[in-house]
C-alpha positions in Angstrom: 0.0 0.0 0.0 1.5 3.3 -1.0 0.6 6.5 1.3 0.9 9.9 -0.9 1.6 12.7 1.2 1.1 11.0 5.1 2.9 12.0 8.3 4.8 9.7 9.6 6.1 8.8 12.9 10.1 8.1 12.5 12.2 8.1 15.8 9.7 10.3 18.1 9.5 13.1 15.1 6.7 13.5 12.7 7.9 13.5 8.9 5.9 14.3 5.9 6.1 11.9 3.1 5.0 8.7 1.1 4.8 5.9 3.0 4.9 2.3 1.3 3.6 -1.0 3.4 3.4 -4.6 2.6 -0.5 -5.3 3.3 -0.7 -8.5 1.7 -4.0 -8.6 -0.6 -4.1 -4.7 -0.7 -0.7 -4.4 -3.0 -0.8 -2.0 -5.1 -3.1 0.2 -3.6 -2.6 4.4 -3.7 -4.4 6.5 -0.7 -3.6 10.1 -0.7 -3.5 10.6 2.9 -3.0 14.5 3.3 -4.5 14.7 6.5 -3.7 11.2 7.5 -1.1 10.7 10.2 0.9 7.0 10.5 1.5 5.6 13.5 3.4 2.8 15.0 0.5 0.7 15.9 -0.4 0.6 19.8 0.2 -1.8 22.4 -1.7 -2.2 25.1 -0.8 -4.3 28.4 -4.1 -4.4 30.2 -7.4 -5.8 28.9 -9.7 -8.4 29.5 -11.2 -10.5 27.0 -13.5 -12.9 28.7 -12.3 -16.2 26.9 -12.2 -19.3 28.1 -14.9 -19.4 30.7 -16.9 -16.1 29.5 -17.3 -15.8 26.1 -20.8 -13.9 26.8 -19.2 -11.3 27.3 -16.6 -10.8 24.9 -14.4 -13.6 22.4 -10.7 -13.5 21.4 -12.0 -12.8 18.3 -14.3 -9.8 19.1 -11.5 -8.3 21.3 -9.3 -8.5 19.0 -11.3 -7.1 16.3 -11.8 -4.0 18.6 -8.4 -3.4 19.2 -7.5 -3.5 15.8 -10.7 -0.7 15.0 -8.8 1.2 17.4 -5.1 1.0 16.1 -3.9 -1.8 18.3 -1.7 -4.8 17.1 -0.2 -5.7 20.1 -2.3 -6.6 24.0 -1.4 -8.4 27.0 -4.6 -10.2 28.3 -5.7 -10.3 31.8 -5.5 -13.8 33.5 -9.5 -13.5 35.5 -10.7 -16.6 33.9 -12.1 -20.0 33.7 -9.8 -21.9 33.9 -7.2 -19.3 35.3 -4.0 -19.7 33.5 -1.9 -20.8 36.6 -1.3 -23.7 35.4 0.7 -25.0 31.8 -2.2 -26.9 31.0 -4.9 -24.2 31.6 -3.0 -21.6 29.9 -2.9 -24.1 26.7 -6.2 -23.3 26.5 -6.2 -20.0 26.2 -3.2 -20.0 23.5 -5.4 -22.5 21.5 -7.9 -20.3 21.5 -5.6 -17.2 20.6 -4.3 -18.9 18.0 -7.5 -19.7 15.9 -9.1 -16.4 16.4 -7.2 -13.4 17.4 -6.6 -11.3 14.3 -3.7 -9.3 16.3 -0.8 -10.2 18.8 -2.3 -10.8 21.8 0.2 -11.5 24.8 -1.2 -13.4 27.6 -1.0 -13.2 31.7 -0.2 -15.8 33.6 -1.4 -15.9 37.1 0.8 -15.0 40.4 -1.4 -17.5 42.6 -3.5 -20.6 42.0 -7.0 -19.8 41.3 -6.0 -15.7 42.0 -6.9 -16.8 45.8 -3.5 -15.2 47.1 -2.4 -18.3 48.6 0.0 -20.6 46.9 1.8 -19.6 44.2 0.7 -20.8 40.7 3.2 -22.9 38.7 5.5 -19.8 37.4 8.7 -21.9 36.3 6.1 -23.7 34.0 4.1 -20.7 33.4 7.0 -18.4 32.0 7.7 -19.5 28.7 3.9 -19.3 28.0 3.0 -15.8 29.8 3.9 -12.0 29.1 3.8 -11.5 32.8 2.6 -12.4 36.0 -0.6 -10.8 37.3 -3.6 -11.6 39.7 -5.1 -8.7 37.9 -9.1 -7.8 39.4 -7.8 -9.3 42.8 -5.1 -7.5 45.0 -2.7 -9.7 46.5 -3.2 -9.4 50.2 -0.7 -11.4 51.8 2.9 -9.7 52.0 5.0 -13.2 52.2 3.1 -14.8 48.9 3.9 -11.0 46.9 7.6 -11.4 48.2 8.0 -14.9 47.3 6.3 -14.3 43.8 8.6 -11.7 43.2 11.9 -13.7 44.0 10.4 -16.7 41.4 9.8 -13.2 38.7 13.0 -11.8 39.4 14.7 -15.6 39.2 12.6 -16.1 35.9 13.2 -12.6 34.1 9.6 -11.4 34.2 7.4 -9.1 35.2 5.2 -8.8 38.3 1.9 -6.1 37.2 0.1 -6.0 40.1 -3.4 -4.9 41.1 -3.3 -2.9 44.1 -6.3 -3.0 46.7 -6.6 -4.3 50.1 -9.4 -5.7 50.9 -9.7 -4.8 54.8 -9.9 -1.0 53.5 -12.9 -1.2 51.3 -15.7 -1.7 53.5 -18.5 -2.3 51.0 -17.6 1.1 48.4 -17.8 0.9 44.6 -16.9 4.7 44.1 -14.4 6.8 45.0 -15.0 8.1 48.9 -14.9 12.2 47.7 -17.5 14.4 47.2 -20.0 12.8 44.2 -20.4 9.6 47.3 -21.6 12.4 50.3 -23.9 13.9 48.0 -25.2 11.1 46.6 -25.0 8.5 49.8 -22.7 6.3 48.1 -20.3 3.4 49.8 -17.2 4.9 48.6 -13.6 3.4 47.9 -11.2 5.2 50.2 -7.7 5.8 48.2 -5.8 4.0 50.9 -6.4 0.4 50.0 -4.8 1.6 46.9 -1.6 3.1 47.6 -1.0 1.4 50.4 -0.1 -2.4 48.2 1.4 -0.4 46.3 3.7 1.2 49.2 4.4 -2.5 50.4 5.2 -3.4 47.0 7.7 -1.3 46.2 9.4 -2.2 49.5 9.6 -5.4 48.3 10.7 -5.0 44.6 13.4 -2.9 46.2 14.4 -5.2 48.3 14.4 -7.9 45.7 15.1 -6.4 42.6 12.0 -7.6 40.6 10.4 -5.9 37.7 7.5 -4.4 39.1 4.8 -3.0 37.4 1.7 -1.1 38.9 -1.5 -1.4 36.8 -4.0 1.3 36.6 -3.1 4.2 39.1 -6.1 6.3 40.3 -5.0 8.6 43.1 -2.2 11.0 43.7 -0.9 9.1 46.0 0.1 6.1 44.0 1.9 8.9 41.9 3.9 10.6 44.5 4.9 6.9 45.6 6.1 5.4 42.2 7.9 8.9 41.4 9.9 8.6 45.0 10.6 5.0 44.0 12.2 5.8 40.9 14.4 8.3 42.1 15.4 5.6 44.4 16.4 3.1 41.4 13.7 0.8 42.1 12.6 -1.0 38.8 9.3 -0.3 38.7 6.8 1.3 35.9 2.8 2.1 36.1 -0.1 2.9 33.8 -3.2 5.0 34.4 -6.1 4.8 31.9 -8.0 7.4 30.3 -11.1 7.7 32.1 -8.7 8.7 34.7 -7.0 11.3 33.2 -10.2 13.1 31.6 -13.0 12.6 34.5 -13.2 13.4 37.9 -15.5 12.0 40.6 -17.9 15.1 40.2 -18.7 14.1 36.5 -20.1 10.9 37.7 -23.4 9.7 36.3 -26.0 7.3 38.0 -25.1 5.0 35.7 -23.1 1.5 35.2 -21.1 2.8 32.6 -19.0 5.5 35.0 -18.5 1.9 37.3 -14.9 0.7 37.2 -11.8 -0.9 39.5 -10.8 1.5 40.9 -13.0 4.2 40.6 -12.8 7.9 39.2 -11.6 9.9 41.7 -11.4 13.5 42.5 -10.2 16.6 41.0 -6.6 16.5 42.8 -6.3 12.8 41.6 -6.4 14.1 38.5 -4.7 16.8 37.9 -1.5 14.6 39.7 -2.2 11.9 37.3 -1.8 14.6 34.6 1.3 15.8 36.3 3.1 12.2 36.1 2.1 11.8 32.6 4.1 14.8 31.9 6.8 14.2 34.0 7.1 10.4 32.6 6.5 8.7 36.4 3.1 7.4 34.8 5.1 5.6 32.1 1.9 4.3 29.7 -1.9 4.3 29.2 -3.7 1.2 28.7 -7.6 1.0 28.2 -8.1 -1.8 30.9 -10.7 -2.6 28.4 -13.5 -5.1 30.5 -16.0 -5.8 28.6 -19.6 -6.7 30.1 -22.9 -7.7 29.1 -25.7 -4.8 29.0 -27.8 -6.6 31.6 -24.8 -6.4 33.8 -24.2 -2.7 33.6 -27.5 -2.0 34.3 -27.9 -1.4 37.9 -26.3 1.8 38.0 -23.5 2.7 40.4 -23.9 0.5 42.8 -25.6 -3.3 41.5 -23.5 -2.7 38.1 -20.4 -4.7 37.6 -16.8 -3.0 37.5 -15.4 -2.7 34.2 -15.9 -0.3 30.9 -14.5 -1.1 27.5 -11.9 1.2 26.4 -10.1 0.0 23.1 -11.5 2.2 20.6 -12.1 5.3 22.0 -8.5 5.4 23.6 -6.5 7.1 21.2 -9.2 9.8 19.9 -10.2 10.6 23.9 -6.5 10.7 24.5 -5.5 13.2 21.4 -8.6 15.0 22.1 -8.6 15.9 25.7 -4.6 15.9 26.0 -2.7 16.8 22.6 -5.5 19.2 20.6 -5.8 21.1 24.6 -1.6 21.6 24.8 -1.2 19.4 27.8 1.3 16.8 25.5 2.7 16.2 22.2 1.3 14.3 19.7 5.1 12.5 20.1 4.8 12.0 24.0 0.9 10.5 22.8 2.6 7.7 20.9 5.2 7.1 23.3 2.7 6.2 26.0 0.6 3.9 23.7 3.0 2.3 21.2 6.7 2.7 22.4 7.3 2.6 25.8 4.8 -0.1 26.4 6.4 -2.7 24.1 9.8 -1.6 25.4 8.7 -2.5 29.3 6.8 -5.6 28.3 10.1 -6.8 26.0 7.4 -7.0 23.0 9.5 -6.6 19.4 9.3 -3.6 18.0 7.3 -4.1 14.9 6.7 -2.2 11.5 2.7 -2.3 12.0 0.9 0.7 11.8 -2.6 2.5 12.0 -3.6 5.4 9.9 -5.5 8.2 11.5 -7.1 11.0 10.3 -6.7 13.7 12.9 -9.2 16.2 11.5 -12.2 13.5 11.7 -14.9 15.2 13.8 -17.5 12.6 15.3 -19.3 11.7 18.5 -18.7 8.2 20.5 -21.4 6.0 19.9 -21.2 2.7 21.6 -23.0 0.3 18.6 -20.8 0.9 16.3 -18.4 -1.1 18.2 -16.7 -4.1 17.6 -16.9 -5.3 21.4 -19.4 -7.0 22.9 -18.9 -5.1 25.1 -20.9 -1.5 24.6 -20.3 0.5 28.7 -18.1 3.4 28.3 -18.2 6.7 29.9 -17.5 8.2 27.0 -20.5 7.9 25.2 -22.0 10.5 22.8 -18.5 12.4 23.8 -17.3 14.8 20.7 -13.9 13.6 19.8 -11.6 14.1 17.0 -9.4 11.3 15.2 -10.4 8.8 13.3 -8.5 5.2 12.8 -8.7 4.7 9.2 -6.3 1.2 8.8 -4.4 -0.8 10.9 -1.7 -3.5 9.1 -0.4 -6.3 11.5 2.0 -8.8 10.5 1.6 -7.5 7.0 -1.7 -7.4 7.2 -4.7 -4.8 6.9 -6.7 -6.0 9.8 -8.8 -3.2 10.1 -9.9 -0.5 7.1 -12.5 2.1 6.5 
């Protein structure tokens, strides 16, 4: 495929030009792509999707197909399933079934502990050469001696620890952020606490044993002042925030499922200090932590919904909407945090797929036109600009307008 006029992402600068790619069965083919910009396709390592055990919710296949819609080729999938992966023989059955129908790379989690119960420690010498990384992810690992053995057996295997941070004894029954939306309201709230505080015991430990640790989806300042401190210290730790997190705070909640996720939205000075890492590179990446659920399951509003939005194909035009077109970051420092450094943390090869977008595409969210299953987003019927017009993996066009 031959791009006439496209601007291309070469070593963190933008460069106008042609651009030629191998797509396979679309040789030949010449796009003028004036107002296109090409992109190193994304990577994302946090999403969910559902398969074995809940296909009702969302298949390898469907996932897949949404990441590529929204310029992924590359995502590390979350280990809640049935069977968990903690085994070699459960996580066999996952890989079969990434293997017959994912249309892009997707990198699977193996899990810390059996059965995520936080109690013995899942088979991780057999588990390595199948997984991406270790995670309990959607259960916090409460028990400090099974989180410091786990990381001696990461740091002896050369992998990653990404860890889910919450502790349990703090939550007392919330399922939003404990600020002002929960008084007004009479919500349960989530105090911030049982999430910085893991993740203050788990940097103790990765510095005292040198694992790769990685936090997944940081919500409060605290967590951010934490990791920044830690890496000044020469711990070897990175973290992710999402973008729900960066765009909303808990006073633009809605009494509705689809503002429900783990952990929740939280205030206005969570926010802006999630903005400030972004900018200051402590938050190293953004992934979608894309989890997918039926409609019937987001329906009970805040507090009967389940936890857990979709994510993949609104993150990029959110993102460049509400962060690069406002002045807060480059368009560079955009694709750093969703195609570079992710694969460099995660050891994923660099690749030469890409996604096309059209930055001046004008259009509002709508949920249906998605290629999840799964349909919950807080973003809905949100005016947002960029539109993913290809994405080639492996060679391939996998997804095209």
């Amino acid at each position: 495929m031959i791009f006439k006029n496209a601007s291309v992402y070469e070593n963190g600068v933008f460069v106008k030009k042609d651009f030629i790619t191998d797509a396979g069965d679309n040789s030949g083919t010449v796009s003028d792509f004036n107002n296109a910009f090409v992109f190193p396709a994304f990577c994302d390592v946090h999403v969910h999707f559902r398969e074995p055990g809940f296909f009702y919710k969302e298949t390898v296949k469907t996932g897949s197909l949404s990441a590529a819609r929204g310029g992924y080729t590359d995502v590390c999938t979350m280990p809640n399933l049935n069977p968990v992966p903690d085994s070699a023989e459960n996580m066999q059955k996952q890989l079969e079934i990434i293997n017959k129908s994912a249309v892009i790379r997707v990198h699977p989690y193996a899990a810390v502990t059996v059965g995520e119960k936080g109690e013995d420690l899942s088979d991780m010498e057999a588990l390595a050469p199948l997984c991406i990384a270790f995670s309990d992810d959607g259960k916090g690992i409460q028990n400090e001696e099974i989180m410091l053995e786990a990381m001696k057996k990461a740091k002896k295997l050369g992998k990653i620890i990404a860890a889910h941070c919450e502790d349990n004894s703090l939550l007392f029954g919330g399922y939003i952020h404990a600020g002002e939306y929960a008084r007004l309201h009479g919500h349960r709230g989530i105090c911030s606490e049982s999430e910085w505080k893991p993740i203050e015991r788990d940097l103790r430990l990765a510095k005292k044993t040198g694992c790769k640790y990685h936090v997944c989806h940081i919500s409060c300042k605290e967590s951010v002042e934490l990791i920044r401190r830690a890496k000044a210290e020469g711990v070897d730790v990175t973290c992710e925030t999402a973008p729900h997190y960066l765009v909303f705070n808990d006073m633009d909640l809605r009494e509705d499922g689809r503002f429900k996720m783990n952990p929740p939205i939280r205030s206005e000075e969570d926010r802006s200090a999630l903005m400030a890492g972004i900018k200051d590179g402590t938050i190293d990446m953004i992934a979608t932590d894309h989890a997918p659920h039926t409609a019937e399951e987001k329906s009970g509003g805040l507090e009967k919904s389940l936890m857990g939005v979709v994510g993949l194909e609104t993150a990029f035009p959110v993102l460049y909407t509400e962060l690069v077109k406002t002045g807060i970051i480059t368009l560079e420092k955009l694709i750093e945090l969703m195609a570079v450094n992710p694969r460099q943390r995660f050891g994923i090869t660099e690749t030469e797929d890409i996604c096309v977008y059209n930055l001046e595409s004008e259009y509002k969210i709508n949920s249906q036109e998605f290629a999840s299953m799964g349909k919950s987003t807080p973003f809905e019927g949100k005016t947002v600009f960029g539109k993913n017009l290809l994405t080639v993996c492996g060679g391939k066009a996998v997804w095209q307008i």
